[in-house]
PDB file of N, CA, C and O in Angstrom:
ATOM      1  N   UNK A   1      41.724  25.730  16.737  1.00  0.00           N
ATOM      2  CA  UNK A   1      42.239  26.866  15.994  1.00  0.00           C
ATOM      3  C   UNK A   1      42.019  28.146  16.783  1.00  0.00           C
ATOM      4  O   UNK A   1      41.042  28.111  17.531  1.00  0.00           O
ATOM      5  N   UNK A   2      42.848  29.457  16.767  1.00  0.00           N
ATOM      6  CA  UNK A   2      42.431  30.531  17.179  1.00  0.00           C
ATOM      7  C   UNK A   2      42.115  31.406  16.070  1.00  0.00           C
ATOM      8  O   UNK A   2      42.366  31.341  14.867  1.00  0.00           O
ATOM      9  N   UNK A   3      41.437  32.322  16.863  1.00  0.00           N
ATOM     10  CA  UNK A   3      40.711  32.916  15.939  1.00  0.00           C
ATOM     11  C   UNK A   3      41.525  34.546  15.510  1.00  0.00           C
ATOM     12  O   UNK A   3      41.847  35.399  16.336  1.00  0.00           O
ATOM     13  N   UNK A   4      41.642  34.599  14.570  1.00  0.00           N
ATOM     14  CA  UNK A   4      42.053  36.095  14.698  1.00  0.00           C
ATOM     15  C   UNK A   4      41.508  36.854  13.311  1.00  0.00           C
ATOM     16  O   UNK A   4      41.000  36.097  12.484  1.00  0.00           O
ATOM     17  N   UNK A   5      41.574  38.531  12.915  1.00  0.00           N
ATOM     18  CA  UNK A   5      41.620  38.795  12.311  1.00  0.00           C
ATOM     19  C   UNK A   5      43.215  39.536  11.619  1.00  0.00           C
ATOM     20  O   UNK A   5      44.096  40.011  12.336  1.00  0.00           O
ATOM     21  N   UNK A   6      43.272  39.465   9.948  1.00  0.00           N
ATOM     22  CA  UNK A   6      44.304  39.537   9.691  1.00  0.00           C
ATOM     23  C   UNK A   6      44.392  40.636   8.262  1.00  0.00           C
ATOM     24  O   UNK A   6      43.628  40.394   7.328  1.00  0.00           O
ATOM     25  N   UNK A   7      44.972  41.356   8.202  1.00  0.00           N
ATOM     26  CA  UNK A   7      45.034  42.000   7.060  1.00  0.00           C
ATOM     27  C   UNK A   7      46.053  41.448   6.338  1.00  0.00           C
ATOM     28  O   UNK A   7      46.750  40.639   6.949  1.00  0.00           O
ATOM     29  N   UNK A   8      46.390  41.731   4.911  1.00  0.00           N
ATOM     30  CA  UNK A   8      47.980  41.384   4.158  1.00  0.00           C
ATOM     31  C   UNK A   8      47.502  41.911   2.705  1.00  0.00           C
ATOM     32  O   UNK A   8      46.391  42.045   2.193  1.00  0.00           O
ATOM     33  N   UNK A   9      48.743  42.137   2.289  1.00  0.00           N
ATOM     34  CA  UNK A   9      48.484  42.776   1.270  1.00  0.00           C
ATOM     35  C   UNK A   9      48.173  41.956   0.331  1.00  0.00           C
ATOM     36  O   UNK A   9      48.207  40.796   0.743  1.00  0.00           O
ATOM     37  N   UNK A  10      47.853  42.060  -0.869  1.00  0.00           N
ATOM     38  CA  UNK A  10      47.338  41.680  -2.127  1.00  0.00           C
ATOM     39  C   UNK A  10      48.319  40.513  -2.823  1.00  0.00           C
ATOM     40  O   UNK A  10      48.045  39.404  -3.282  1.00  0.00           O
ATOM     41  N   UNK A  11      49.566  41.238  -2.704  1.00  0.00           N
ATOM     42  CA  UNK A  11      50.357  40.284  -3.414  1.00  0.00           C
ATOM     43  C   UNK A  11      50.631  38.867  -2.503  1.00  0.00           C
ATOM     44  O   UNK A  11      51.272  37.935  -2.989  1.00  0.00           O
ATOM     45  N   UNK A  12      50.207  38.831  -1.462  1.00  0.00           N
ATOM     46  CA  UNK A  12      50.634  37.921  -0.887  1.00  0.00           C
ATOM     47  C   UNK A  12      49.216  36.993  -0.499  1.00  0.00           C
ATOM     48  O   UNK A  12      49.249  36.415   0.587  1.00  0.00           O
ATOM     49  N   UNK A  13      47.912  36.826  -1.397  1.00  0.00           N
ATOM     50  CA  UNK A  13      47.223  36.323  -1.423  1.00  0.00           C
ATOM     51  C   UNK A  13      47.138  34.984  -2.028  1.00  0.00           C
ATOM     52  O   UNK A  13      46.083  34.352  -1.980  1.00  0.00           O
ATOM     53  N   UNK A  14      48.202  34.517  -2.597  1.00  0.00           N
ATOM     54  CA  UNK A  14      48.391  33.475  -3.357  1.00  0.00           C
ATOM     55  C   UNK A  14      48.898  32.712  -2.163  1.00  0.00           C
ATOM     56  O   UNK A  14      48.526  31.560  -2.385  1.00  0.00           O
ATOM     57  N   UNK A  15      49.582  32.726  -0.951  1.00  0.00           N
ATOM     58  CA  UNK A  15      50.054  32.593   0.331  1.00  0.00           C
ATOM     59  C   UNK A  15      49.057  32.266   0.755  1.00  0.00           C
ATOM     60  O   UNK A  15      48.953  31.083   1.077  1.00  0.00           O
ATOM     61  N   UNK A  16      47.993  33.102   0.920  1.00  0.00           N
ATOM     62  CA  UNK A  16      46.648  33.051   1.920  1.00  0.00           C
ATOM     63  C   UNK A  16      46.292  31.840   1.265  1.00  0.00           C
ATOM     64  O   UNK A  16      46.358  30.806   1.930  1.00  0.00           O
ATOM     65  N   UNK A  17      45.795  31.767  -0.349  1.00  0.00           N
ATOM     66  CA  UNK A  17      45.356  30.775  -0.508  1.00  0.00           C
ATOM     67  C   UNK A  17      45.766  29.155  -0.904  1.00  0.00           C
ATOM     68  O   UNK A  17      45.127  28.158  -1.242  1.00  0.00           O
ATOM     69  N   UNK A  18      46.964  29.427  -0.702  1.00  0.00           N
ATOM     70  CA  UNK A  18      47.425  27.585  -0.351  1.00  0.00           C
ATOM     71  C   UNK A  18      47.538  27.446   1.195  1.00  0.00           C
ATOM     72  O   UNK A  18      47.677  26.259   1.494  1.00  0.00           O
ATOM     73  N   UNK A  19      47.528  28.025   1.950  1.00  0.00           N
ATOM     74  CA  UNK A  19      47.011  27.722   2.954  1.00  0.00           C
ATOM     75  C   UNK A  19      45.863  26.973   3.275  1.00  0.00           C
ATOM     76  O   UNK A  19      45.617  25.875   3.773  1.00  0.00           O
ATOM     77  N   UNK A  20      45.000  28.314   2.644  1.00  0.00           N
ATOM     78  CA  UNK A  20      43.660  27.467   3.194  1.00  0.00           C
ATOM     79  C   UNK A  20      43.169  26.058   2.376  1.00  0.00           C
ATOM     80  O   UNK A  20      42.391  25.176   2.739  1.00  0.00           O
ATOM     81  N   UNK A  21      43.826  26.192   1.319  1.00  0.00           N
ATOM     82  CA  UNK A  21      43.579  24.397   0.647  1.00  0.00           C
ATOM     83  C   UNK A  21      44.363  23.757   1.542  1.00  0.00           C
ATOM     84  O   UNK A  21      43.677  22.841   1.995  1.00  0.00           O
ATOM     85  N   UNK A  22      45.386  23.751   2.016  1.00  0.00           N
ATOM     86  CA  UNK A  22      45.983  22.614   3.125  1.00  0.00           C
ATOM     87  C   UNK A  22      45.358  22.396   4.087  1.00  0.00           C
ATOM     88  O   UNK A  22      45.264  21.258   4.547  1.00  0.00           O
ATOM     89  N   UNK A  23      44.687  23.618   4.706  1.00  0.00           N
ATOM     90  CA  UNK A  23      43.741  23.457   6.033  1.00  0.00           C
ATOM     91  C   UNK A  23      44.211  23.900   7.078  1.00  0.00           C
ATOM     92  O   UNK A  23      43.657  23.865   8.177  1.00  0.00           O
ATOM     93  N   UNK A  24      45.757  24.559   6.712  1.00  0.00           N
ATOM     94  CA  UNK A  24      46.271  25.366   7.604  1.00  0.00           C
ATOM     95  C   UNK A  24      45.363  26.623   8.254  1.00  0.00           C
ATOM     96  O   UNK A  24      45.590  26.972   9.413  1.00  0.00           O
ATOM     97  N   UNK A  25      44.496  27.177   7.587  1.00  0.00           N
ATOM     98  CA  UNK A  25      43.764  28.214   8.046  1.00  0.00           C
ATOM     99  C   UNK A  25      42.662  27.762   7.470  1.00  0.00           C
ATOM    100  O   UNK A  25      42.557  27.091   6.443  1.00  0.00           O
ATOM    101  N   UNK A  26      41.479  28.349   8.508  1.00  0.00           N
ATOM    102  CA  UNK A  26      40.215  28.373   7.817  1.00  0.00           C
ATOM    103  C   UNK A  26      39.403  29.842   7.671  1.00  0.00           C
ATOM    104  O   UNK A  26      38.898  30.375   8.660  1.00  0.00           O
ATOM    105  N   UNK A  27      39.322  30.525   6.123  1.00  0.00           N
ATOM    106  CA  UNK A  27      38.999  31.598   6.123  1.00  0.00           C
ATOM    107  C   UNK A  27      37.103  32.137   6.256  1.00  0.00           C
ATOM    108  O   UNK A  27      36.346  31.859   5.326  1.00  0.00           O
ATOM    109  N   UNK A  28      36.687  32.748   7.269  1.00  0.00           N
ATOM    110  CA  UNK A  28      35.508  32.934   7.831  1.00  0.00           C
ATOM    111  C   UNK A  28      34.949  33.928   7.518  1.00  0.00           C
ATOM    112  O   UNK A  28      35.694  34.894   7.353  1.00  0.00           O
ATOM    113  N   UNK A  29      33.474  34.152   7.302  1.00  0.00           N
ATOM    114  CA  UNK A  29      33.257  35.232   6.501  1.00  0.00           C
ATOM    115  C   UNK A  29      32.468  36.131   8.040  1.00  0.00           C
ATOM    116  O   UNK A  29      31.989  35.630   9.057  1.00  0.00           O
ATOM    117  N   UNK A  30      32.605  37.529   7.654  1.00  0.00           N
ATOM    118  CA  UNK A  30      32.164  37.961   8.745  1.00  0.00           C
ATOM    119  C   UNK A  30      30.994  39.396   8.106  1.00  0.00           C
ATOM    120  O   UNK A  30      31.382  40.556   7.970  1.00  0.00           O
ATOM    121  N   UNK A  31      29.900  39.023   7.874  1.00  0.00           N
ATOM    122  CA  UNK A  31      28.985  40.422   7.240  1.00  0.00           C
ATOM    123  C   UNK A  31      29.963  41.879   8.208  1.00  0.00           C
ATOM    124  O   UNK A  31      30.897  42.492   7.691  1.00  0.00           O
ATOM    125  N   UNK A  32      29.465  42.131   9.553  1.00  0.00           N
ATOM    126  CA  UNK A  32      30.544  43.365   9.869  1.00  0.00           C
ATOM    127  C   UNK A  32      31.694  43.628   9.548  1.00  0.00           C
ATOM    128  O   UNK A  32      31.900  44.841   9.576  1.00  0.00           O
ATOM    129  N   UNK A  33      32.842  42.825   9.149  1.00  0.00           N
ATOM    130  CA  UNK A  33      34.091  43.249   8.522  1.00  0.00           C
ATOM    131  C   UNK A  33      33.777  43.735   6.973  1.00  0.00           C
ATOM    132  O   UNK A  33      34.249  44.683   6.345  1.00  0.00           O
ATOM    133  N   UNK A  34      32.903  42.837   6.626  1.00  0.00           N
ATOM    134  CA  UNK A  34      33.099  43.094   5.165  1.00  0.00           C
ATOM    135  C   UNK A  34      31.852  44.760   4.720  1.00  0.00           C
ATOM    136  O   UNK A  34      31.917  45.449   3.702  1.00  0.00           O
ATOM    137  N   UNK A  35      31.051  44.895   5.690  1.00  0.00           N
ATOM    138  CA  UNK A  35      30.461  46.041   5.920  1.00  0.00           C
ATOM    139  C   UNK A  35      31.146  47.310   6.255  1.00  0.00           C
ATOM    140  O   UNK A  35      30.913  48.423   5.783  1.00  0.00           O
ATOM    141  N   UNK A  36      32.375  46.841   7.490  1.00  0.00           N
ATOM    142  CA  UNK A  36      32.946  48.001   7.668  1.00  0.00           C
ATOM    143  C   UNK A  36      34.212  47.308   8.300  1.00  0.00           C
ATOM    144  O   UNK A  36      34.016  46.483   9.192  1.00  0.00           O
ATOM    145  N   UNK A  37      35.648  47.623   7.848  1.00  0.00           N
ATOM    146  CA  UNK A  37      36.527  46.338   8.009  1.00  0.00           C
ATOM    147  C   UNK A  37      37.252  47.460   9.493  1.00  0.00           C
ATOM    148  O   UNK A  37      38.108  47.027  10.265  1.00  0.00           O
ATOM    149  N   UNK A  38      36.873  48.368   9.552  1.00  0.00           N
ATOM    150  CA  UNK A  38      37.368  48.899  11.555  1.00  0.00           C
ATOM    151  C   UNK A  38      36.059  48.351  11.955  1.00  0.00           C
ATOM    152  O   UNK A  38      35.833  48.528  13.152  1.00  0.00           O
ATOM    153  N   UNK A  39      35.526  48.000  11.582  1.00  0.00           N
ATOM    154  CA  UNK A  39      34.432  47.470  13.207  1.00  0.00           C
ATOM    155  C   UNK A  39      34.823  47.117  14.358  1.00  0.00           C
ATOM    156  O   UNK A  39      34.688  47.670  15.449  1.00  0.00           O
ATOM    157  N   UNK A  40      35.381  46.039  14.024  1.00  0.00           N
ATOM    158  CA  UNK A  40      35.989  45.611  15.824  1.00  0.00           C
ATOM    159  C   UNK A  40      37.163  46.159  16.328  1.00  0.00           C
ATOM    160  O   UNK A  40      37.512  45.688  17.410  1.00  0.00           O
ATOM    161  N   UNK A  41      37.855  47.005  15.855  1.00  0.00           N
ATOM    162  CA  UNK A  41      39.046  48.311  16.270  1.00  0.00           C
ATOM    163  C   UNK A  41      38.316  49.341  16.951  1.00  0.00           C
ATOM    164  O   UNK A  41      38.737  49.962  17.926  1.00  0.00           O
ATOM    165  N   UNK A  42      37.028  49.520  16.308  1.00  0.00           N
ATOM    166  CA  UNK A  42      36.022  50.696  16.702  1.00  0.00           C
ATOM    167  C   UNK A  42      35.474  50.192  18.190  1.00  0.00           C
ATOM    168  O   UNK A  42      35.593  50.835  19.233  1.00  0.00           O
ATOM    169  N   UNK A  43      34.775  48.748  18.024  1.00  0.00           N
ATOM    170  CA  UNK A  43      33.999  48.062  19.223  1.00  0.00           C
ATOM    171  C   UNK A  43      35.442  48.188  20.144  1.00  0.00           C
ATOM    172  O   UNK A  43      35.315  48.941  21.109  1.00  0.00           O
ATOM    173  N   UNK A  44      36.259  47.809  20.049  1.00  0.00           N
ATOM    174  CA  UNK A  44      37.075  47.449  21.423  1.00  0.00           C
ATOM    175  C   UNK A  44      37.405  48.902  22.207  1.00  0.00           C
ATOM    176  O   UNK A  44      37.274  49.064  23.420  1.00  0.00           O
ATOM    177  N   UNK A  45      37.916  50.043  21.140  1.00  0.00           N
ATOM    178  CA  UNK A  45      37.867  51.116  21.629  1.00  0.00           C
ATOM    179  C   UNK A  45      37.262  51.740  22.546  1.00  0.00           C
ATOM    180  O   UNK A  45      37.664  52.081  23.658  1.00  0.00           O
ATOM    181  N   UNK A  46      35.491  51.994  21.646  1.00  0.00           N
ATOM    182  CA  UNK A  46      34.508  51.738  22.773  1.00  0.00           C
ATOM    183  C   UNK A  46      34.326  51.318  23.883  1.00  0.00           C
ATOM    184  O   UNK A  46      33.579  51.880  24.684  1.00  0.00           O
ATOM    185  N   UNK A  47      35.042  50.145  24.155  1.00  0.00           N
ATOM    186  CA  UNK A  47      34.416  49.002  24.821  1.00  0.00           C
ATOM    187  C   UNK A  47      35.438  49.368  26.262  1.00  0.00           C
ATOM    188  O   UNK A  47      35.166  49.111  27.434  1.00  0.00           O
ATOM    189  N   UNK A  48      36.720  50.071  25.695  1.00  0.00           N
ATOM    190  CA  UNK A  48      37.856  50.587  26.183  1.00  0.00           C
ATOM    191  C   UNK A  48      36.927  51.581  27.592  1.00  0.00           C
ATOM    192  O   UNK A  48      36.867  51.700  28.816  1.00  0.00           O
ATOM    193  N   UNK A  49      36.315  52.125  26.231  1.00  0.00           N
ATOM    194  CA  UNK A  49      36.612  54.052  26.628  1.00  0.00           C
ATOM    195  C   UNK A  49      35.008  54.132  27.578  1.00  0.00           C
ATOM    196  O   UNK A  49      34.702  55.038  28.353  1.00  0.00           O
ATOM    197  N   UNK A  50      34.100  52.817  27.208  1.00  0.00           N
ATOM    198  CA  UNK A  50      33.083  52.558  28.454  1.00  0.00           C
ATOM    199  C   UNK A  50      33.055  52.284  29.831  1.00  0.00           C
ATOM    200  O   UNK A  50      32.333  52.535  30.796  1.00  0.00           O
ATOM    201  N   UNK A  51      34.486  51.453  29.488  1.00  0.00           N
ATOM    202  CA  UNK A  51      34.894  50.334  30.845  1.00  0.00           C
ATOM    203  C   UNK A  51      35.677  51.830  31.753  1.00  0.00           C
ATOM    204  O   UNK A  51      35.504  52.025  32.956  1.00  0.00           O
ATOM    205  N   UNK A  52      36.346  52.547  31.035  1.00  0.00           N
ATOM    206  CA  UNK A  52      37.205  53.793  31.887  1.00  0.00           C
ATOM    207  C   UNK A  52      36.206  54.733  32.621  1.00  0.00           C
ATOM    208  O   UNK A  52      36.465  55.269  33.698  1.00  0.00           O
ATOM    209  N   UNK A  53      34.814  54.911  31.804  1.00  0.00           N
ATOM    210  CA  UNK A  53      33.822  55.587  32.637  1.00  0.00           C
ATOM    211  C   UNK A  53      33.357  54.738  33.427  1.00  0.00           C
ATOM    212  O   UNK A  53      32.885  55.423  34.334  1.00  0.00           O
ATOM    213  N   UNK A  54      33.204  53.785  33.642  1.00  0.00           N
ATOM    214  CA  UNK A  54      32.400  53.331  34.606  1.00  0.00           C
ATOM    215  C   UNK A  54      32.774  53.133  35.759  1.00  0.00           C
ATOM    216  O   UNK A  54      32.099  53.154  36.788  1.00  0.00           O
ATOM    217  N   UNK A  55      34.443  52.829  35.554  1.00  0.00           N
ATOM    218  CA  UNK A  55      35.415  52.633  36.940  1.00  0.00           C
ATOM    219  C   UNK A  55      35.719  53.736  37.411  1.00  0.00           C
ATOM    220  O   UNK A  55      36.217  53.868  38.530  1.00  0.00           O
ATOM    221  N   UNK A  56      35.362  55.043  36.317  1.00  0.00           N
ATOM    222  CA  UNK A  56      35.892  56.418  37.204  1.00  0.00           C
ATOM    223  C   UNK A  56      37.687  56.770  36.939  1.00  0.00           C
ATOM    224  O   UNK A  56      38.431  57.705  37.234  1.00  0.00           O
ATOM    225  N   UNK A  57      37.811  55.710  36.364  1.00  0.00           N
ATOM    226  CA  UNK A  57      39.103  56.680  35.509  1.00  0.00           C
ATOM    227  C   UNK A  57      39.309  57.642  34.545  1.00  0.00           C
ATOM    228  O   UNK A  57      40.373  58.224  34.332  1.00  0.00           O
ATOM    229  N   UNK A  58      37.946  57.842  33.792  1.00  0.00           N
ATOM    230  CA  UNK A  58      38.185  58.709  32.455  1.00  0.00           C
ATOM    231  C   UNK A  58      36.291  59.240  33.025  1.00  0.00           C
ATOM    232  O   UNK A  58      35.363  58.544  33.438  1.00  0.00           O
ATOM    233  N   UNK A  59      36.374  60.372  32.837  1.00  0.00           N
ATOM    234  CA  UNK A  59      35.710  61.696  33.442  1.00  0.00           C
ATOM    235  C   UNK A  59      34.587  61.548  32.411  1.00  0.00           C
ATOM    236  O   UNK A  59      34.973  61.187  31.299  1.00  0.00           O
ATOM    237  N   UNK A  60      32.852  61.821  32.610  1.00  0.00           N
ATOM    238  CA  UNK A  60      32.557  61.644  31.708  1.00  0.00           C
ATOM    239  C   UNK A  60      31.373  63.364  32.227  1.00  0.00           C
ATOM    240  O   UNK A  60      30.609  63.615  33.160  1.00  0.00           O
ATOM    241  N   UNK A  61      31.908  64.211  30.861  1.00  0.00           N
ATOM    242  CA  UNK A  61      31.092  65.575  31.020  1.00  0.00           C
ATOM    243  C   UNK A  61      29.763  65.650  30.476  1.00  0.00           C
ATOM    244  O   UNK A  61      29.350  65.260  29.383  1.00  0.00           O
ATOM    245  N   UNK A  62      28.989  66.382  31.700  1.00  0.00           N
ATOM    246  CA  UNK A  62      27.916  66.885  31.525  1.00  0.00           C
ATOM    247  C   UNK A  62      27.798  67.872  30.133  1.00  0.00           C
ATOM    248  O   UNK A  62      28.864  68.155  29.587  1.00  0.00           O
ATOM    249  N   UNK A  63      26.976  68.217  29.751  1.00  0.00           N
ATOM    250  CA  UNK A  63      26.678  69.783  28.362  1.00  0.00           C
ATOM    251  C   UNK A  63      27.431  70.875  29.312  1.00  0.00           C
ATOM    252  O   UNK A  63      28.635  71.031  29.110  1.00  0.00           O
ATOM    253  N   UNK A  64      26.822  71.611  30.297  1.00  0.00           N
ATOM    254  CA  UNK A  64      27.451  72.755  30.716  1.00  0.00           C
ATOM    255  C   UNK A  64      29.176  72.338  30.721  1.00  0.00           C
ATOM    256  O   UNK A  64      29.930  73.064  30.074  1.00  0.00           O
ATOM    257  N   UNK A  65      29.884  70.848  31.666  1.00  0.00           N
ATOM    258  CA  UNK A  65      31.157  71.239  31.758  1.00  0.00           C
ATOM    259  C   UNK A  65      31.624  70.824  30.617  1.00  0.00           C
ATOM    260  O   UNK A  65      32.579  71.596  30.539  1.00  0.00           O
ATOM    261  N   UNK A  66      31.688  70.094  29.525  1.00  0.00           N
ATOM    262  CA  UNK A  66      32.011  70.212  28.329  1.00  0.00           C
ATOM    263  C   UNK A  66      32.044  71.276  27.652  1.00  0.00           C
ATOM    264  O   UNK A  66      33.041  71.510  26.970  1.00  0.00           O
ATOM    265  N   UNK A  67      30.703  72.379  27.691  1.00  0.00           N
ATOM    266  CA  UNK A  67      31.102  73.446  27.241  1.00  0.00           C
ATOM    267  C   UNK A  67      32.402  74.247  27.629  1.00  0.00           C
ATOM    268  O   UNK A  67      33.254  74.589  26.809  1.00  0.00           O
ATOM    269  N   UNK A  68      32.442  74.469  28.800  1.00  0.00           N
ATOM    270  CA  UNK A  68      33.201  75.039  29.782  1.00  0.00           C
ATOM    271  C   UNK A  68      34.993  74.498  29.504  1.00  0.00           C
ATOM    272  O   UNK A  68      36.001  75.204  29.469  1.00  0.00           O
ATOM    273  N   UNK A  69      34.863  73.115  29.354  1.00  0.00           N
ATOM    274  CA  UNK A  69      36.108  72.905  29.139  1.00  0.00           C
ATOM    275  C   UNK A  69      36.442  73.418  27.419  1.00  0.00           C
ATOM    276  O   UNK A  69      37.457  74.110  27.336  1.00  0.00           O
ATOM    277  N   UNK A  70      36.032  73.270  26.668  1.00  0.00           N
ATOM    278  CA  UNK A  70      36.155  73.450  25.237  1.00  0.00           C
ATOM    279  C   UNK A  70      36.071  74.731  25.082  1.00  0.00           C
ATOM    280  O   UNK A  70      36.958  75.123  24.322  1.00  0.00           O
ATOM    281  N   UNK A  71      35.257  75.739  25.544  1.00  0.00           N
ATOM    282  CA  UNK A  71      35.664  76.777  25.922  1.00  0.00           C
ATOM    283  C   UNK A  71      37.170  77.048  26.590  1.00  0.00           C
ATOM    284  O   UNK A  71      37.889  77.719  25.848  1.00  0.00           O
ATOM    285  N   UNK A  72      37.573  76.785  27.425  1.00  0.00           N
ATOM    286  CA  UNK A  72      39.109  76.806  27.835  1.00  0.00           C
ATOM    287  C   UNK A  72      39.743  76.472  27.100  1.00  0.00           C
ATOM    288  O   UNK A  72      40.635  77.234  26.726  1.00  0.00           O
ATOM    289  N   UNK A  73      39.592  74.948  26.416  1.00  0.00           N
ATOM    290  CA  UNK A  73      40.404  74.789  25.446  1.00  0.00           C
ATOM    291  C   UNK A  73      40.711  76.161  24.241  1.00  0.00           C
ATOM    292  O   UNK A  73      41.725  76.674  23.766  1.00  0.00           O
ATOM    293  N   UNK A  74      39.853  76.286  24.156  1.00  0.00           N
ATOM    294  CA  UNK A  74      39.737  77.368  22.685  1.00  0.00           C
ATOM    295  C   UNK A  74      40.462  78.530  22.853  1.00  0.00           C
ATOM    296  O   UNK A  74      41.220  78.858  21.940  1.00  0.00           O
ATOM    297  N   UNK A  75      40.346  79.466  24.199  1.00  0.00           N
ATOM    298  CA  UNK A  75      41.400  80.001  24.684  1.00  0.00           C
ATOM    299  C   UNK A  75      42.721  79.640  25.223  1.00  0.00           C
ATOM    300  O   UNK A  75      43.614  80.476  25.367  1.00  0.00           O
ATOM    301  N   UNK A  76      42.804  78.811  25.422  1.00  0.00           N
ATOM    302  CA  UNK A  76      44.456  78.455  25.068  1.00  0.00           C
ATOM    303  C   UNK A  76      45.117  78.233  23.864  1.00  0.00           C
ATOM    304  O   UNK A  76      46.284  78.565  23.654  1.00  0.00           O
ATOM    305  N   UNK A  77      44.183  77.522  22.857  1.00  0.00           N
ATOM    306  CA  UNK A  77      44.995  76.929  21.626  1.00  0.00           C
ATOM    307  C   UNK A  77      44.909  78.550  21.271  1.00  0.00           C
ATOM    308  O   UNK A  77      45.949  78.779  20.653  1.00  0.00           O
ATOM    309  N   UNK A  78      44.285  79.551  21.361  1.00  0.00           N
ATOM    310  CA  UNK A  78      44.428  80.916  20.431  1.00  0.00           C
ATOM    311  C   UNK A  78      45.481  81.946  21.196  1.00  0.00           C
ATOM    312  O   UNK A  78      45.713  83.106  20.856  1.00  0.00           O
ATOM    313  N   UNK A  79      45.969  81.337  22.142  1.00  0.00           N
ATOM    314  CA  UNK A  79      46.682  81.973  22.611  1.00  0.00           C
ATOM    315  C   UNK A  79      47.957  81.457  22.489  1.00  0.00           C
ATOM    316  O   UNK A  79      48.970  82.007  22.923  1.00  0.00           O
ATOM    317  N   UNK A  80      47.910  80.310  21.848  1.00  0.00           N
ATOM    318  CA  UNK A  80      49.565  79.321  21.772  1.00  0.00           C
ATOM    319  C   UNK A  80      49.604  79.573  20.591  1.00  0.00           C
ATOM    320  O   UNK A  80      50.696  79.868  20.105  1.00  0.00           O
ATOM    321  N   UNK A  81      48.272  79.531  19.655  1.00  0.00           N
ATOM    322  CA  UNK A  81      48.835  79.623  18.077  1.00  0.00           C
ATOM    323  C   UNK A  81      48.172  80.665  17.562  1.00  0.00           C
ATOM    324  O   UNK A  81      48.460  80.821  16.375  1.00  0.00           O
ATOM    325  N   UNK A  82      47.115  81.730  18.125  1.00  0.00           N
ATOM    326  CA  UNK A  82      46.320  82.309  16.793  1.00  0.00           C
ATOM    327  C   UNK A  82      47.111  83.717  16.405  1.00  0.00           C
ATOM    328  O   UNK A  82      46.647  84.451  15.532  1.00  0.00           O
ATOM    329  N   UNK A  83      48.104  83.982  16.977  1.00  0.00           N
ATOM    330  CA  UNK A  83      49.127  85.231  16.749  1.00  0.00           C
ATOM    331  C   UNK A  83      50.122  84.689  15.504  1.00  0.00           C
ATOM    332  O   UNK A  83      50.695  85.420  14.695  1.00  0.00           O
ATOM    333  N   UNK A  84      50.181  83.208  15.557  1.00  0.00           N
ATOM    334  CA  UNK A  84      51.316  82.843  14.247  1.00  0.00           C
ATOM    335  C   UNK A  84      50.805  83.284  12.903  1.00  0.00           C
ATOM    336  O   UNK A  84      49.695  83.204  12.375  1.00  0.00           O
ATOM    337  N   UNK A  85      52.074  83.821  12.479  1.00  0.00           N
ATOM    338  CA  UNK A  85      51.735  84.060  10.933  1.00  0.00           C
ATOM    339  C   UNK A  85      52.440  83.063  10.006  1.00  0.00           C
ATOM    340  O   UNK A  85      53.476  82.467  10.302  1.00  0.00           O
ATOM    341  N   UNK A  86      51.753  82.945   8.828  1.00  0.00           N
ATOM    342  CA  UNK A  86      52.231  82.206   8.562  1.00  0.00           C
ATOM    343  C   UNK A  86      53.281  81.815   7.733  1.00  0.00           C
ATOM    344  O   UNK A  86      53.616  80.631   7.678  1.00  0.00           O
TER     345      UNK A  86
END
């Protein structure tokens, strides 16, 4: 069997469950989904956005240049939008 996770809506739980009496699926209980059902959307992300720092594709800031950039940021977005009225 593979394994996956699956959302579906409500009404279509009567589906889910003649399935799993046939044995077409086997439904698995998982404490982290049912704790927090993005967990593993969250982990892979992560897991994403670790693997990009480490290879040096995605920049990872110190306190001073973080400030520095967010600072820049802040003057630009007030200069693209803080004159709009509304």
């Amino acid at each position: 069997m593979t394994a996956r996770m699956i959302r579906f809506d409500e009404k279509y739980a009567h589906l889910i469950d003649e399935l799993e009496k046939c044995g077409c699926i086997e439904i698995a209980k998982d404490e982290k989904l049912e704790l927090d059902p993005y967990f593993y959307e969250r982990k892979a992300s992560l897991d994403k956005t670790l693997k990009a720092v480490e290879d040096g594709s995605m920049k990872l800031y110190d306190e001073e240049e973080w400030e520095i950039e967010m600072k820049n940021l802040d003057i630009k977005l007030e200069s693209m939008y803080g004159n709009q009225k509304n």
